[in-house]
C-alpha positions in Angstrom: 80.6 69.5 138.6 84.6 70.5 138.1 83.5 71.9 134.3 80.9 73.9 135.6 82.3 75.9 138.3 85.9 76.3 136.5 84.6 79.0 134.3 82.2 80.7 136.8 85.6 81.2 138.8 87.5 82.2 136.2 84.5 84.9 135.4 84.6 86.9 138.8 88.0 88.2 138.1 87.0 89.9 134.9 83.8 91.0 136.6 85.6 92.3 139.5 88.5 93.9 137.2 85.5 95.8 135.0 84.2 96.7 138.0 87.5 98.1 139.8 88.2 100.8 136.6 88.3 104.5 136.7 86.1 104.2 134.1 83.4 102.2 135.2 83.4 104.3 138.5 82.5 107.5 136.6 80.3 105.7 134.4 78.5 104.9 138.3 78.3 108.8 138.9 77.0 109.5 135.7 74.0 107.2 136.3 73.7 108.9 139.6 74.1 112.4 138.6 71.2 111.5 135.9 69.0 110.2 138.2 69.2 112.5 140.5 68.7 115.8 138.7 65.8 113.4 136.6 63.8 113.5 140.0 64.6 116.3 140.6 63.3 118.0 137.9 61.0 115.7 135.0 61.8 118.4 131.8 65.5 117.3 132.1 64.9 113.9 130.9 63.2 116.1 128.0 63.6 116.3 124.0 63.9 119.7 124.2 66.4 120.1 127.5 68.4 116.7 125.9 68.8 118.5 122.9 70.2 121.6 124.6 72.0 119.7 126.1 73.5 117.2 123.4 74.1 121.1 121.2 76.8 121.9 123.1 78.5 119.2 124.2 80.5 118.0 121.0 82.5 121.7 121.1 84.2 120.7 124.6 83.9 117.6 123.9 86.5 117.8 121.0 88.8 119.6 122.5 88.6 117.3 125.4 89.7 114.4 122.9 92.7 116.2 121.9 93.8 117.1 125.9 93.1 113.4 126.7 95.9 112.4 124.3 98.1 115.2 125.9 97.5 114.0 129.2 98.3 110.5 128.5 101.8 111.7 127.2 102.0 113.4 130.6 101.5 117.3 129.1 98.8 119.4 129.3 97.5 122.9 127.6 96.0 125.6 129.1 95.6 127.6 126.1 92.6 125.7 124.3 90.2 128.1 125.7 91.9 131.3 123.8 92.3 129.3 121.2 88.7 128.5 121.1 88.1 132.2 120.6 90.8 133.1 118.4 90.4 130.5 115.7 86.8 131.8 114.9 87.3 135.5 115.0 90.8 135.5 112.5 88.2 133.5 110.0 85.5 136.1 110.4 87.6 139.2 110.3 89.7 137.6 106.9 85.9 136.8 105.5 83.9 139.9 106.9 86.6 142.2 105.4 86.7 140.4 102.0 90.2 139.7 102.1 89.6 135.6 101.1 86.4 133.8 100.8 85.1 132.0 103.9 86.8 128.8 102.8 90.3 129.7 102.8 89.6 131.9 105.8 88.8 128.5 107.7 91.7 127.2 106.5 94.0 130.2 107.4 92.3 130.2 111.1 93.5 126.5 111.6 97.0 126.7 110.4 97.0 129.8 112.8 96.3 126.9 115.3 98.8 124.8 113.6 101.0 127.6 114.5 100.2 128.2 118.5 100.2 124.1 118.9 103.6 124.0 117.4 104.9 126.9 119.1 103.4 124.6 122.8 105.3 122.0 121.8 108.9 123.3 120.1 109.4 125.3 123.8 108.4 122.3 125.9 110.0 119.6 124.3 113.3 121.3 122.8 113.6 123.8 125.6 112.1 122.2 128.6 110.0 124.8 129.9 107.0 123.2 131.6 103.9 122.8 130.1 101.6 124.8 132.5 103.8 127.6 132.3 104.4 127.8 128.5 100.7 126.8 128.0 99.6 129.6 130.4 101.9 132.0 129.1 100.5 130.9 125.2 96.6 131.5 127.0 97.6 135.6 127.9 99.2 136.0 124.5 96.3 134.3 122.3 93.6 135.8 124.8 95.5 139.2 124.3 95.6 138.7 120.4 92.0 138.1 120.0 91.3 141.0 122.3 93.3 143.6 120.2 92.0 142.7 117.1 88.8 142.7 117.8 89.1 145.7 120.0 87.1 143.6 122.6 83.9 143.7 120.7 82.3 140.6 119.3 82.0 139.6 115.3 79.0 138.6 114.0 79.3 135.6 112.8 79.1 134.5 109.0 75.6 134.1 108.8 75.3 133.2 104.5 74.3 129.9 103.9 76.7 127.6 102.3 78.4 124.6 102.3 80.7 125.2 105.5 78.3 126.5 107.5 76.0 123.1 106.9 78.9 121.5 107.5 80.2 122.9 110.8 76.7 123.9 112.2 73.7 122.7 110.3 71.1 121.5 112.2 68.6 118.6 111.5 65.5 116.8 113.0 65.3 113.0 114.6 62.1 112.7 115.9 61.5 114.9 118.7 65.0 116.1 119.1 67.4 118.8 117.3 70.5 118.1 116.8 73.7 119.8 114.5 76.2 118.2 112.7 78.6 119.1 115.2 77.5 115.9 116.9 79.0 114.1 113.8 81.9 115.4 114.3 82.8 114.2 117.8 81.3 111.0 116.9 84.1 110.9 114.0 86.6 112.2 115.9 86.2 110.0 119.3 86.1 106.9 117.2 89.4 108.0 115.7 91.3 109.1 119.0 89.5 105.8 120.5 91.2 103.7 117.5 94.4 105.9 117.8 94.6 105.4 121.5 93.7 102.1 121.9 94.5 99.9 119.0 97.6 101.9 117.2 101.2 102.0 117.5 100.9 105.9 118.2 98.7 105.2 121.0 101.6 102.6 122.0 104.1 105.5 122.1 102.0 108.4 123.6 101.2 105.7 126.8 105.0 104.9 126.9 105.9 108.4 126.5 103.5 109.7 129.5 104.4 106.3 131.7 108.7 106.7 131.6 109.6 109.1 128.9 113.5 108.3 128.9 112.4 104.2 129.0 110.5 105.0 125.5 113.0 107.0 123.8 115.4 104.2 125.0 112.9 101.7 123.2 113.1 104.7 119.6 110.1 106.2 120.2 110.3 109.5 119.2 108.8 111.1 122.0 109.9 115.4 121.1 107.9 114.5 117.9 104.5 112.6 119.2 104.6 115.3 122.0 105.0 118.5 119.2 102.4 116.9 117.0 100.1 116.4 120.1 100.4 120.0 121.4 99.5 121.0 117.4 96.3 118.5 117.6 94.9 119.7 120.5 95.4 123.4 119.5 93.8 122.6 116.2 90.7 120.6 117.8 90.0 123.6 120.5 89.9 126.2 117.1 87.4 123.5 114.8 85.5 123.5 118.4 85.5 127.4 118.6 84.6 128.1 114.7 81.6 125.3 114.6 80.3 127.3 118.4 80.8 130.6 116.1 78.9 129.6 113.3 76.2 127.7 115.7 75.4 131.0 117.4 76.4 133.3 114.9 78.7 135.5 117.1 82.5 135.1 117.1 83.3 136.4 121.2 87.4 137.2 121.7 86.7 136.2 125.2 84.2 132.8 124.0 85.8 130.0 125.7 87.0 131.4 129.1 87.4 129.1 131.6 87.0 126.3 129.1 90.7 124.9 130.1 89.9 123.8 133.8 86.3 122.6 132.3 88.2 120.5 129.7 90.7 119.1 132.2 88.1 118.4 134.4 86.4 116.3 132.4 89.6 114.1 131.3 90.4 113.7 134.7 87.0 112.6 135.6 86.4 110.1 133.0 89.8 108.4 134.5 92.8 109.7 132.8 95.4 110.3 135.0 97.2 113.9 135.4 100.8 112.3 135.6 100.1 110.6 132.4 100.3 106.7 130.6 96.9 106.4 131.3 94.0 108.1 129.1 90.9 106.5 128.6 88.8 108.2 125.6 85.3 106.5 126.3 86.0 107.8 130.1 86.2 111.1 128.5 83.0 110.9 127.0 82.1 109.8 130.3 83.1 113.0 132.2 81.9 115.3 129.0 78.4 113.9 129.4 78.5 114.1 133.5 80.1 118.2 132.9 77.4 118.9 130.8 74.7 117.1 132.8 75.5 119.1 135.9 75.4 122.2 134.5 72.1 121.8 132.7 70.9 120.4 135.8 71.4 122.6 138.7 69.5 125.0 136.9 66.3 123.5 136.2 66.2 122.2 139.7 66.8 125.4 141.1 70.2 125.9 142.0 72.4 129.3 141.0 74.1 128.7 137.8 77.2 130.5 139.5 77.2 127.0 141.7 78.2 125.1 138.9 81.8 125.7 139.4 81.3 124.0 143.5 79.7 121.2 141.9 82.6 120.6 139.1 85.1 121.0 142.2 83.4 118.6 144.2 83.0 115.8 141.8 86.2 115.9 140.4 87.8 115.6 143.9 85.6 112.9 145.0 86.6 111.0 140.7 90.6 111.9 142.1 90.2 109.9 145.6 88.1 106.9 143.8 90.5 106.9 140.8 93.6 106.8 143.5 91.6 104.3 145.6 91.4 101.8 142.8 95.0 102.6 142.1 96.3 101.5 145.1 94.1 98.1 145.8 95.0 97.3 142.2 98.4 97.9 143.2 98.5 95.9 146.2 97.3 93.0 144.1 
């Protein structure tokens, strides 16, 4: 009798640990959130509306991988949504102008990235500015740059076929759904920062860094340089994010992106990584990209305003914050 109920006993606590995660309570809105906006409305639940859907979620997606590693080293970056626009239109103007060939002009328009990242993360780290104002400070200047030199009118968008463009934005057929290559992408790119996170001596330091900064740099972790080389990641993500939307809808916008900071954010924080950092969580990012993209889809086709969306995000991500400190706290009393 003993040898039977000694593992069932030592099964609830991993149960009831699952259960009490940040992750597995956003995993629990999802469900609902999909549920509810299914009854509401039977086309979301659709090939064609899952496939809207699923088209744009791997461009905030990405960028949302590179701010969850920020976050778990404690920084964040407010700029990603200029940088979303800029990256795109400094390719298309170098390409459309005939100054390089559409190749290097991708390549230029990411070490311009390289460039704003770096910039992030030489004045936080080596000056010791915060983040939010350095970052928000870097949004005005890269918004303002894409806005002068494209005297506030959109680029159309290289629209020749070739090999990048198949590569950033081709589209292909499974069964009843479209889908674009972009989704390869995040799939690549979230098993990597899921490998890097989780299962890597980097993702050792970035949580050590984000939990007691001077305790890690006491231990040699070398936490200026993770942090510099995180600010350059996330830059560079939010511009690979902005050229594949530019070459999805053939329009490169100086203002594309706006907004796309707090969006981002929003869905790190939902998914269960915390603001104060030494805690990211990539599949709960996933988790909260799925549920941002859900909602907004969703309120539409069962008839709420679009311009509601922004109440909804607000809402959920207040009611993610008090379950996320709720489990904090019990889990801390233990």
């Amino acid at each position: 009798m003993t040898a039977v109920t000694e593992p069932m006993e030592l099964s609830r606590p991993r149960w009831r640990t699952t259960v009490a995660t940040p992750q597995f309570a956003s995993l629990a809105i999802l469900a609902l959130v999909l549920v509810v906006f299914a009854v509401g409305n039977p086309n979301f639940l659709s090939p064609l509306n899952i496939s809207n859907m699923v088209a744009y979620l791997p461009e905030l997606g990405i960028i949302a991988l590179g701010m969850t590693l920020l976050l778990t080293a404690g920084e964040f970056d407010l700029s990603v949504g200029a940088v979303f626009a800029l990256g795109p239109v400094v390719v298309m103007l170098l390409a459309q102008n005939g100054i390089v060939d559409i190749g290097p002009a991708l390549l230029i328009g990411l070490l311009v990235c390289v460039a704003i990242g770096a910039i992030n993360g030489l004045i936080v780290t080596k000056i010791g500015i915060s983040s939010f104002l350095v970052t928000l400070s870097m949004l005005l200047i890269v918004r303002g740059a894409a806005l002068y030199i494209t005297q506030g009118f959109p680029l159309k968008s290289w629209d020749q076929p070739g090999f990048f463009v198949t590569l950033l934005a081709g589209s292909f057929e499974l069964g009843s759904f479209r889908l674009y290559t972009s989704l390869w992408w995040f799939i690549a790119l979230t098993l990597l920062a899921a490998y890097t996170l989780n299962y890597s001596k980097l993702g050792n330091w970035i949580s050590a860094i984000g939990s007691n900064r001077n305790a890690a740099i006491a231990r040699g972790v070398p936490a200026d340089t993770v942090k510099i080389w995180l600010f350059i990641l996330t830059s560079v993500l939010a511009g690979l994010a902005g050229m594949i939307s530019a070459f999805r809808i053939s329009a490169a916008s100086p203002v594309a992106g706006t907004g796309y900071e707090l969006e981002v954010i929003a869905m790190v924080v939902v998914g269960g990584t915390a603001l104060t950092g030494g805690h990211g969580t990539i599949f709960g990012t996933i988790v909260g990209a799925i549920m941002l993209r859900a909602i907004r889809n969703g309120i539409v086709l069962v008839g709420v305003p679009g311009l509601a969306f922004n109440i909804f995000v607000g809402a959920i991500i207040l009611v993610m914050l008090i379950l996320h400190a709720m489990i904090r706290n019990r889990s801390t009393r233990r």
